[in-house]
ZAKEKE-930842 format. One record per residue (C-alpha): residue in one letter; x, y, z. Coordinates in pm, 1 decimal, m for minus. Layout:
! ZAKEKE-930842
<r><r>a</r><px>X</px><py>Y</py><pz>Z</pz></r>
...
***
This chain:
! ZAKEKE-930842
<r><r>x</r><px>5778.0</px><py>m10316.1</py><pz>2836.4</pz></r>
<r><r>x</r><px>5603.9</px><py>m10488.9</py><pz>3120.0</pz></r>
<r><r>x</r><px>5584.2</px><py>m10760.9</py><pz>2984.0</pz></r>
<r><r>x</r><px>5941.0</px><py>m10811.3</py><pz>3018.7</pz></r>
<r><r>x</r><px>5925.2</px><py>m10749.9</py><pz>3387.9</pz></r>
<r><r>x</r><px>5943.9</px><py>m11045.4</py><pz>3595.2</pz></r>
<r><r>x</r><px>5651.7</px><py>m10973.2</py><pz>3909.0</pz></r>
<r><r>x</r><px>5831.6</px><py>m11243.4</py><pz>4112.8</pz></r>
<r><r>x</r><px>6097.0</px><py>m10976.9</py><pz>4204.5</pz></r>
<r><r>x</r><px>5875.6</px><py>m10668.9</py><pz>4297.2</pz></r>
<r><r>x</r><px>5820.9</px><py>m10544.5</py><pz>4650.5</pz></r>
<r><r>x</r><px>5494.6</px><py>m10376.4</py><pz>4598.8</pz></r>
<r><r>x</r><px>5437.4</px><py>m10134.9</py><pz>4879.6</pz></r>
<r><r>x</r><px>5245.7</px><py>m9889.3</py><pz>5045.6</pz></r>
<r><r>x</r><px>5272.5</px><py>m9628.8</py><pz>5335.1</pz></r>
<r><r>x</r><px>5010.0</px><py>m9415.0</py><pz>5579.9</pz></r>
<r><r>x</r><px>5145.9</px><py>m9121.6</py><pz>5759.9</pz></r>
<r><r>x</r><px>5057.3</px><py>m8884.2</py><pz>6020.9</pz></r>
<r><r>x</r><px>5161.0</px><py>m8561.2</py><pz>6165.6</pz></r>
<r><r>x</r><px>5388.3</px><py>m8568.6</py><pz>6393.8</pz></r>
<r><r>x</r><px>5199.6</px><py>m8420.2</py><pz>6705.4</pz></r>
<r><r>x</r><px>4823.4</px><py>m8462.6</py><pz>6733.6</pz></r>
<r><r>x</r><px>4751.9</px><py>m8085.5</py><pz>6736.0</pz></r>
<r><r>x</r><px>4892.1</px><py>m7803.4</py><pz>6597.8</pz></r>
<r><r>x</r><px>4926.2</px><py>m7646.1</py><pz>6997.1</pz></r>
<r><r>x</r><px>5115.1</px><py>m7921.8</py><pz>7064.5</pz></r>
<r><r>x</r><px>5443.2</px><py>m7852.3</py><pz>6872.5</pz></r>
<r><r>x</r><px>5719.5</px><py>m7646.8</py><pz>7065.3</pz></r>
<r><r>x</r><px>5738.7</px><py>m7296.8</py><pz>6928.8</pz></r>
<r><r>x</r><px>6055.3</px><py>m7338.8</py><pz>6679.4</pz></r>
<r><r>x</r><px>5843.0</px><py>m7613.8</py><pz>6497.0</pz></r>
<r><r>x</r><px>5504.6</px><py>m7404.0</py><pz>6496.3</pz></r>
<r><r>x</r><px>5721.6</px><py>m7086.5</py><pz>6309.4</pz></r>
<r><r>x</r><px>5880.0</px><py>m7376.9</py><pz>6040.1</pz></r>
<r><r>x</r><px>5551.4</px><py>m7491.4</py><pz>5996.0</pz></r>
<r><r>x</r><px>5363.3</px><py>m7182.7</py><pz>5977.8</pz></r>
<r><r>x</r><px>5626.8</px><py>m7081.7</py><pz>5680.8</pz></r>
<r><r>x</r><px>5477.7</px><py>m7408.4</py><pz>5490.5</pz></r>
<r><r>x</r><px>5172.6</px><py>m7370.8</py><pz>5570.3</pz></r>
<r><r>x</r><px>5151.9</px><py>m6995.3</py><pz>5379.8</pz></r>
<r><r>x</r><px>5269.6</px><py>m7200.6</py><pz>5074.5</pz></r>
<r><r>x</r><px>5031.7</px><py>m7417.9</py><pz>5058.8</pz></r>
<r><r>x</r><px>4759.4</px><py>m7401.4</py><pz>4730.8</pz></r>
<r><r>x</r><px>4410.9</px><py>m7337.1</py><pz>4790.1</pz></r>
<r><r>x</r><px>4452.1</px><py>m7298.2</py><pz>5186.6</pz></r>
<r><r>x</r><px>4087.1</px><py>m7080.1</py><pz>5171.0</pz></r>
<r><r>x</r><px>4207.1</px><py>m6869.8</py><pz>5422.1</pz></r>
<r><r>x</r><px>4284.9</px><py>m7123.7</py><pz>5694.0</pz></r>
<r><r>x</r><px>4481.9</px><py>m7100.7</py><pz>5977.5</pz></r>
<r><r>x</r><px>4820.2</px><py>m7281.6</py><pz>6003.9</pz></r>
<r><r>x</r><px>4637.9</px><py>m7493.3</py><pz>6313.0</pz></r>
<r><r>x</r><px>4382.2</px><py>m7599.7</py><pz>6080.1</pz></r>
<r><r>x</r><px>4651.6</px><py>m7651.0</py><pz>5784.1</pz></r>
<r><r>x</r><px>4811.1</px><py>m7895.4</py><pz>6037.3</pz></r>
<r><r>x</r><px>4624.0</px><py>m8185.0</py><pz>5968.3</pz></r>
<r><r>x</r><px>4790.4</px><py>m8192.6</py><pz>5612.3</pz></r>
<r><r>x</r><px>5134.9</px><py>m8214.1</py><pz>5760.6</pz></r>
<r><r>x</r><px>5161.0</px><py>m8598.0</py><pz>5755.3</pz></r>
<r><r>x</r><px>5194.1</px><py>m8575.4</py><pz>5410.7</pz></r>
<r><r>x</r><px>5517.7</px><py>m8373.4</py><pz>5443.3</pz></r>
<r><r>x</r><px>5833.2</px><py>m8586.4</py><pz>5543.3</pz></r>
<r><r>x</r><px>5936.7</px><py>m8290.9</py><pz>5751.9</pz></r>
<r><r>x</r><px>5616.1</px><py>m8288.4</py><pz>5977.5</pz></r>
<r><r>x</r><px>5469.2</px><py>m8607.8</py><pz>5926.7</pz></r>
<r><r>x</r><px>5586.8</px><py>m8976.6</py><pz>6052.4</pz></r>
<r><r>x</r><px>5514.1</px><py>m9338.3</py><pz>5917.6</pz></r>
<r><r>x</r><px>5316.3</px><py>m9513.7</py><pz>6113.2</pz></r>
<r><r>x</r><px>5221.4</px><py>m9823.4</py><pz>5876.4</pz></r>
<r><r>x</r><px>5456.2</px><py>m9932.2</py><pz>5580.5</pz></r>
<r><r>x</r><px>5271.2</px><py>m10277.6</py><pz>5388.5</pz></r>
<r><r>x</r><px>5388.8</px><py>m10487.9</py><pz>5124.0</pz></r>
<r><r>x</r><px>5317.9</px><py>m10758.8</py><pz>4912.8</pz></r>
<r><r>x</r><px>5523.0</px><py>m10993.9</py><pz>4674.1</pz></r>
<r><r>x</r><px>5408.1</px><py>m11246.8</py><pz>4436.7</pz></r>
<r><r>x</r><px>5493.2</px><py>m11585.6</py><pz>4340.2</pz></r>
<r><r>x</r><px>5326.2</px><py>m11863.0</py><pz>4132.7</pz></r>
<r><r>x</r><px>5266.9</px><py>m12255.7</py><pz>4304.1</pz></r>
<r><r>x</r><px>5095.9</px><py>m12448.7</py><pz>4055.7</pz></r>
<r><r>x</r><px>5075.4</px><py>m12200.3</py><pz>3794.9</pz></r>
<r><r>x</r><px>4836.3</px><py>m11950.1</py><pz>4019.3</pz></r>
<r><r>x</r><px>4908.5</px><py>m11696.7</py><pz>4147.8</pz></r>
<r><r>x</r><px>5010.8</px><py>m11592.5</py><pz>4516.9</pz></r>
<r><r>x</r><px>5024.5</px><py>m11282.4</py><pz>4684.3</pz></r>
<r><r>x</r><px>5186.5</px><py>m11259.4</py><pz>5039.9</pz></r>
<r><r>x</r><px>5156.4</px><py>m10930.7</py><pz>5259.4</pz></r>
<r><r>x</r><px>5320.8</px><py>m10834.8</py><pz>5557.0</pz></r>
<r><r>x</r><px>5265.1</px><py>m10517.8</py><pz>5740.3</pz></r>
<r><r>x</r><px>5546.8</px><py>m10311.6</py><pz>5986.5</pz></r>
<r><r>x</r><px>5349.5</px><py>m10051.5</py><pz>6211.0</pz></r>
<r><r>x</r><px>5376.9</px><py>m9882.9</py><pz>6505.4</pz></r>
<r><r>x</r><px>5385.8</px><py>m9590.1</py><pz>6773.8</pz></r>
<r><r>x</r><px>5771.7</px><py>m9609.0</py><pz>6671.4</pz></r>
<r><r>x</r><px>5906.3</px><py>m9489.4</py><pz>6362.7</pz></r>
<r><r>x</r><px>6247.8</px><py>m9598.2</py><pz>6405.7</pz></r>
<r><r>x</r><px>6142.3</px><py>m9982.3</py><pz>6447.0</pz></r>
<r><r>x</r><px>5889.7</px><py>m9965.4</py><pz>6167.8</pz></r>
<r><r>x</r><px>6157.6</px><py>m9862.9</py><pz>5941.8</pz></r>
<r><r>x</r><px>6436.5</px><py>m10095.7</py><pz>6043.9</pz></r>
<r><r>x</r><px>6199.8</px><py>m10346.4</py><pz>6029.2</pz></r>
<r><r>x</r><px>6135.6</px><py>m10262.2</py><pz>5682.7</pz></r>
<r><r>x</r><px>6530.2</px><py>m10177.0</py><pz>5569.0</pz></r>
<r><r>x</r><px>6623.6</px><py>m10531.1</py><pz>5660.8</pz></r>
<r><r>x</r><px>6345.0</px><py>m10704.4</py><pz>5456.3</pz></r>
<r><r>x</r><px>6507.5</px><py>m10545.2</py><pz>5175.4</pz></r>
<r><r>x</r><px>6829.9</px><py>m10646.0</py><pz>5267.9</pz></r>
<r><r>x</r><px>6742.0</px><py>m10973.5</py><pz>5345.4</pz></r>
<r><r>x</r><px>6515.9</px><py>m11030.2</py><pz>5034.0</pz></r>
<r><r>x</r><px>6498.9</px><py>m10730.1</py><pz>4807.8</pz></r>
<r><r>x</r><px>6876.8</px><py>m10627.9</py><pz>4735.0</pz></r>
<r><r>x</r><px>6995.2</px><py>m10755.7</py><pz>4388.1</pz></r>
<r><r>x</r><px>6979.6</px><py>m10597.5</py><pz>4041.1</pz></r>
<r><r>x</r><px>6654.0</px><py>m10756.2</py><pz>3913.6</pz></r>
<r><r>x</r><px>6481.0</px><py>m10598.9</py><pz>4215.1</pz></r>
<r><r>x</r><px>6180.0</px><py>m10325.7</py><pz>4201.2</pz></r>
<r><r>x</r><px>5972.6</px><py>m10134.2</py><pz>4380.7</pz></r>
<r><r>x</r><px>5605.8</px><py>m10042.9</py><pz>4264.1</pz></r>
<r><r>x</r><px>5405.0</px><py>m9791.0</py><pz>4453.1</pz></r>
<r><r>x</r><px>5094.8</px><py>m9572.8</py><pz>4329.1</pz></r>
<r><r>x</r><px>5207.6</px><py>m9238.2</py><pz>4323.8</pz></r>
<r><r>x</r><px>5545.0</px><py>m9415.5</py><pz>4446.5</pz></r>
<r><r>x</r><px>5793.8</px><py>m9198.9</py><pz>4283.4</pz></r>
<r><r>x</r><px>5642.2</px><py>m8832.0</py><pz>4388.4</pz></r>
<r><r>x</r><px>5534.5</px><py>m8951.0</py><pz>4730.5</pz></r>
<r><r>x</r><px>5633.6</px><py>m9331.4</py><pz>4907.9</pz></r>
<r><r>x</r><px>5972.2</px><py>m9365.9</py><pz>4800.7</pz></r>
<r><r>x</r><px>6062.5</px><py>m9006.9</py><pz>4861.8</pz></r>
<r><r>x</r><px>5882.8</px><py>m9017.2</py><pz>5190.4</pz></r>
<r><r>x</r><px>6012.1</px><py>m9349.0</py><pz>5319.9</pz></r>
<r><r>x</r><px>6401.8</px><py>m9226.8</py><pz>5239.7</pz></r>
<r><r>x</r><px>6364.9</px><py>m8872.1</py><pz>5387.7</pz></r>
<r><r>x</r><px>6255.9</px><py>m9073.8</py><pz>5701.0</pz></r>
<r><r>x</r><px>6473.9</px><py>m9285.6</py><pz>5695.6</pz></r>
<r><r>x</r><px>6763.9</px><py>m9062.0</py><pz>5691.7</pz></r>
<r><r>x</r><px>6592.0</px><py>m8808.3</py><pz>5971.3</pz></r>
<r><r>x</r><px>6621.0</px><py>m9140.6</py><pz>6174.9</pz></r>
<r><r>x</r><px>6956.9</px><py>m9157.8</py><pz>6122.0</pz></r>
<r><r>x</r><px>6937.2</px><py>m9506.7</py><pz>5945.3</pz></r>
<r><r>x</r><px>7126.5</px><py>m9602.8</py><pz>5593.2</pz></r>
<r><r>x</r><px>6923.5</px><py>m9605.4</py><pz>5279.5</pz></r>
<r><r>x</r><px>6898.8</px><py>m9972.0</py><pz>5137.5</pz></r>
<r><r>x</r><px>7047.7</px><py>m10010.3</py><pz>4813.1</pz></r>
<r><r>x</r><px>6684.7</px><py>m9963.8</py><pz>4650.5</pz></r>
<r><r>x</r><px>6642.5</px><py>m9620.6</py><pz>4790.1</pz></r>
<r><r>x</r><px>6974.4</px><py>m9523.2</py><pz>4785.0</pz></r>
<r><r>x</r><px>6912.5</px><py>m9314.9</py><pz>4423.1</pz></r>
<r><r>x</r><px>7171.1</px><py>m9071.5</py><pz>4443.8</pz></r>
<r><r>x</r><px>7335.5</px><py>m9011.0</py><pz>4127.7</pz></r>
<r><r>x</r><px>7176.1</px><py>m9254.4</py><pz>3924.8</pz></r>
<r><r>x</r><px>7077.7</px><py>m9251.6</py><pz>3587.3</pz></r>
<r><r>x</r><px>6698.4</px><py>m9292.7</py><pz>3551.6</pz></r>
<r><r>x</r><px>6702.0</px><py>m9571.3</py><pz>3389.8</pz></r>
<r><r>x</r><px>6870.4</px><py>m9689.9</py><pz>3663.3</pz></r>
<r><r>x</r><px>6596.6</px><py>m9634.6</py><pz>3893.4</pz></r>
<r><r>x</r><px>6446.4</px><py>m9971.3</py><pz>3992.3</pz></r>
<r><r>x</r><px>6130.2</px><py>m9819.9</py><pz>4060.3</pz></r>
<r><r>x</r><px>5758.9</px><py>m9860.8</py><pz>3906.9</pz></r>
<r><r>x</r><px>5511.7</px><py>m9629.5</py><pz>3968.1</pz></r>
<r><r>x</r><px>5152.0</px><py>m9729.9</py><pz>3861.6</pz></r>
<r><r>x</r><px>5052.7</px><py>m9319.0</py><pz>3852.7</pz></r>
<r><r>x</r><px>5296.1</px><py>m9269.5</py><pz>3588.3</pz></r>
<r><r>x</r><px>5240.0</px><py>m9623.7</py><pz>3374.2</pz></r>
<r><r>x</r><px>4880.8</px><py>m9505.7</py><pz>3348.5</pz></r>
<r><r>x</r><px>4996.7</px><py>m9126.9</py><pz>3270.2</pz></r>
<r><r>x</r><px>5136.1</px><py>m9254.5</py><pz>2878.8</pz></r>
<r><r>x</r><px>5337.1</px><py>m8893.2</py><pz>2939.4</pz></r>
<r><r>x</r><px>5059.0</px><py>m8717.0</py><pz>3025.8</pz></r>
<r><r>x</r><px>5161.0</px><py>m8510.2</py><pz>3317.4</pz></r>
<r><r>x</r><px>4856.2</px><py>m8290.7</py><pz>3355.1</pz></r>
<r><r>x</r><px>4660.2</px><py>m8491.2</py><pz>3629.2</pz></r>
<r><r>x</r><px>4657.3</px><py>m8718.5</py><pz>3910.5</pz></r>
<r><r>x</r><px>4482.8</px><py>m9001.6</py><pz>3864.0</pz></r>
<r><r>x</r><px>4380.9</px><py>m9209.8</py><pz>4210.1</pz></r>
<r><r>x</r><px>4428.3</px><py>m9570.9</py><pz>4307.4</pz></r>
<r><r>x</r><px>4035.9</px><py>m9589.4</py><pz>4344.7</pz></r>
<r><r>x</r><px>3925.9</px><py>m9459.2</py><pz>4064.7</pz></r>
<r><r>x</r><px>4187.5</px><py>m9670.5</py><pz>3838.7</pz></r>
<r><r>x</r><px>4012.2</px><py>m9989.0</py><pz>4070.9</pz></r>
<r><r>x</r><px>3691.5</px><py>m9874.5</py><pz>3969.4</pz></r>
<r><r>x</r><px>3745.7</px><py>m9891.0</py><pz>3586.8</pz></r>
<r><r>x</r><px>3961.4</px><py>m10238.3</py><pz>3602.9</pz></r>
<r><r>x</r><px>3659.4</px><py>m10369.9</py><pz>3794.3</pz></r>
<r><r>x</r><px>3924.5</px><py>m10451.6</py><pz>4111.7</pz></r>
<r><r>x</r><px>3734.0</px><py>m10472.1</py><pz>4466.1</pz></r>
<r><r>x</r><px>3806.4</px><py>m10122.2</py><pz>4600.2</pz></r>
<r><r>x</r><px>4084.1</px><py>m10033.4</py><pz>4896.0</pz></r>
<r><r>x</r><px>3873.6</px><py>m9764.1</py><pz>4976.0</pz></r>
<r><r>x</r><px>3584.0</px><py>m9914.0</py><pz>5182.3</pz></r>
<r><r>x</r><px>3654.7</px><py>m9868.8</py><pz>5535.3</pz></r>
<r><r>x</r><px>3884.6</px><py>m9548.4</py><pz>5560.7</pz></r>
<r><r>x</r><px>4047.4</px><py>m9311.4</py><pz>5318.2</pz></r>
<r><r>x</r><px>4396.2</px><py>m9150.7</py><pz>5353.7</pz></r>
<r><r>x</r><px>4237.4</px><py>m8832.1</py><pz>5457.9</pz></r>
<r><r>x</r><px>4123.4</px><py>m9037.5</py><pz>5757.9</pz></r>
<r><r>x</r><px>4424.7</px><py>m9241.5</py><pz>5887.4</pz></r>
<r><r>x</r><px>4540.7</px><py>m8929.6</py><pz>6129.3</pz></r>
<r><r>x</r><px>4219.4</px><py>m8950.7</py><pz>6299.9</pz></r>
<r><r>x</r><px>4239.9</px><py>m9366.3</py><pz>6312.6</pz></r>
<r><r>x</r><px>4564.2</px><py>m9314.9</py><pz>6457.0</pz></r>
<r><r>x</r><px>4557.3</px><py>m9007.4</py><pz>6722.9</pz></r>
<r><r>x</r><px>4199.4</px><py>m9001.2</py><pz>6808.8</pz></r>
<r><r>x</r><px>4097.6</px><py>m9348.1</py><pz>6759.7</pz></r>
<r><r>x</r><px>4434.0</px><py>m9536.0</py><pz>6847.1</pz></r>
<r><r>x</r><px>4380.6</px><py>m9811.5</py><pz>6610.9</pz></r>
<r><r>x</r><px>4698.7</px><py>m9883.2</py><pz>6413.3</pz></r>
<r><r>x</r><px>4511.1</px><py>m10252.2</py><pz>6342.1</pz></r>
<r><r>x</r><px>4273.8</px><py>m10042.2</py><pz>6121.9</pz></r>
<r><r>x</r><px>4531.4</px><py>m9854.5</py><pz>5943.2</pz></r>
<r><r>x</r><px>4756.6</px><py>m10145.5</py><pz>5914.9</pz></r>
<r><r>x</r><px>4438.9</px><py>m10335.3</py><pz>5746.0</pz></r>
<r><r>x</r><px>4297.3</px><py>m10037.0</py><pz>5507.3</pz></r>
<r><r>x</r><px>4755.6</px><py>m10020.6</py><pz>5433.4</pz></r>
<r><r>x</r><px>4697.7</px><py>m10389.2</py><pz>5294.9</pz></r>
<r><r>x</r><px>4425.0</px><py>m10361.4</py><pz>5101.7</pz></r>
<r><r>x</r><px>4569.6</px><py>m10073.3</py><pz>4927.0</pz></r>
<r><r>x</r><px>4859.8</px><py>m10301.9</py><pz>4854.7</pz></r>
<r><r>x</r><px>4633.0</px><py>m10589.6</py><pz>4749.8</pz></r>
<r><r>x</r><px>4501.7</px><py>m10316.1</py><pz>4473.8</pz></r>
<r><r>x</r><px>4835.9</px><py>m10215.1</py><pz>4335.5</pz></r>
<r><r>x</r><px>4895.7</px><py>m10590.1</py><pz>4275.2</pz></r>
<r><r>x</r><px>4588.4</px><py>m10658.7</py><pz>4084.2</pz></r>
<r><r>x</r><px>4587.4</px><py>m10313.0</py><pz>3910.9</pz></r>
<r><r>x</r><px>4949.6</px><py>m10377.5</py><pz>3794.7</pz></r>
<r><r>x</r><px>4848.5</px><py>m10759.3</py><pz>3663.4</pz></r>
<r><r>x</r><px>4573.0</px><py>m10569.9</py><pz>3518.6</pz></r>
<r><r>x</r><px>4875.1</px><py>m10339.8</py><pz>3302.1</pz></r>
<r><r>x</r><px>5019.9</px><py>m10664.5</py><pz>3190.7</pz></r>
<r><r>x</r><px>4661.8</px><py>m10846.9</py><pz>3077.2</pz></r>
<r><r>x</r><px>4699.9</px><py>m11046.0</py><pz>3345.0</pz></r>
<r><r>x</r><px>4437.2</px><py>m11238.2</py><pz>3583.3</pz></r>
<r><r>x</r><px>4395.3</px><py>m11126.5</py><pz>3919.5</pz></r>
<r><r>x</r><px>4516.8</px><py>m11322.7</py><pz>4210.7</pz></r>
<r><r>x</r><px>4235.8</px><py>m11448.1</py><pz>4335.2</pz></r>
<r><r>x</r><px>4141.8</px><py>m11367.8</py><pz>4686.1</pz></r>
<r><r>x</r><px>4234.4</px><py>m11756.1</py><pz>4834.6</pz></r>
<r><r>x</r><px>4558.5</px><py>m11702.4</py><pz>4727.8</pz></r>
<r><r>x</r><px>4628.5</px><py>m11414.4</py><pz>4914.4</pz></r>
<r><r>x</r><px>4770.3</px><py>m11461.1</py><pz>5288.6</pz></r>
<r><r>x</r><px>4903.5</px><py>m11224.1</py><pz>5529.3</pz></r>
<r><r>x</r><px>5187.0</px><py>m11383.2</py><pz>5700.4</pz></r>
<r><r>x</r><px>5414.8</px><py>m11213.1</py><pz>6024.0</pz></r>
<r><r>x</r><px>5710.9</px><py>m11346.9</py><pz>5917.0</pz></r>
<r><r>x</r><px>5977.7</px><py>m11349.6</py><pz>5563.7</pz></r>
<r><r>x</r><px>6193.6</px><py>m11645.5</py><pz>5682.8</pz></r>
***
């Protein structure tokens, strides 16, 4: 099956979110009763408030934002392998995603196209259109999923490649690093992390660099799927611009 995918037209991509507000206190009182409502849903909550459940809501599209969307794309010059990456973030949700809707109508919009994520299908892609429709901007045609078939679906999800149809467990973009001997994402920050990097620390350089690296990894684990080499690490570049 992969083997029959072309990696010359995936977007591979990755996203870091945040809550919305920096504290739990800070939300108006409307938003603290919606969230309070999620919060007594959540599993294993060991008796914690809904202010201390708060820093969990980035992960939700109704409480969180994007503050970092990165992604990569291959192509081969002289039979290696290159990866580019380029990385939208921001204090602004709104740019960072129109930013990232007209790379994929610029470059990403035909029938051949894909999107790979870790974890893409049950968390980025979901995420990124929710957003994208809260900020009242039109779904490009590779988000834009309603009523399709899924086989339809132009999207690749390493999570569920390495599942084989086994749905009992999550299985993280580390650990899968670890066992294909791939240089890990993880060893700077964690995701856990990123809302601290962002509202306490201020550094969306950080994020935006631990955002890349996790890209990096989904490119070399998903050559790794195919029994491919990985790129190696001259041949990636991190460029500003698509033209």
């Amino acid at each position: 099956m992969l083997d029959k995918i072309n990696e010359n037209n995936i977007l591979f991509l990755d996203i870091e979110t945040v809550p919305q507000c920096e504290y739990y206190d800070n939300l108006d009182e409307f938003k603290k009763k919606l969230w309070n409502k999620k919060a007594s849903h959540l599993y294993n909550n060991d008796d914690k408030s809904s202010a201390e459940l708060y820093q969990r809501a980035g992960i939700y599209a109704e409480f969180g934002k994007i503050v970092c969307i990165s992604v990569g794309f291959l192509n081969s010059k002289s039979g290696n392998k290159h990866l580019r990456l380029k990385s939208f973030y921001g204090d602004d949700e709104k740019i960072i995603l129109k930013e990232f809707i007209a790379l994929l109508n610029k470059h990403f919009y035909r029938k051949e196209h894909l999107l790979c994520a870790h974890n893409g299908k049950e968390f980025d892609f979901p995420y990124l259109s929710r957003r994208i429709l809260i900020n009242g901007l039109k779904l490009p045609k590779l988000l834009d999923i309603a009523g399709k078939k899924p086989w339809e679906v132009k999207h690749l999800d390493t999570l569920e490649l390495w599942k084989f149809g086994d749905y009992k467990h999550y299985t993280s973009l580390n650990l899968l690093t670890n066992i294909f001997n791939i240089p890990s994402p993880k060893d700077d920050i964690d995701g856990s992390e990123v809302a601290g990097v962002y509202w306490v620390d201020k550094d969306l350089k950080r994020i935006a660099k631990y955002c890349q690296k996790d890209v990096i990894a989904l490119v070399q684990l998903f050559l790794r799927y195919k029994g491919e080499n990985l790129v190696k690490e001259e041949n990636i570049e991190i460029i500003s611009d698509l033209n």
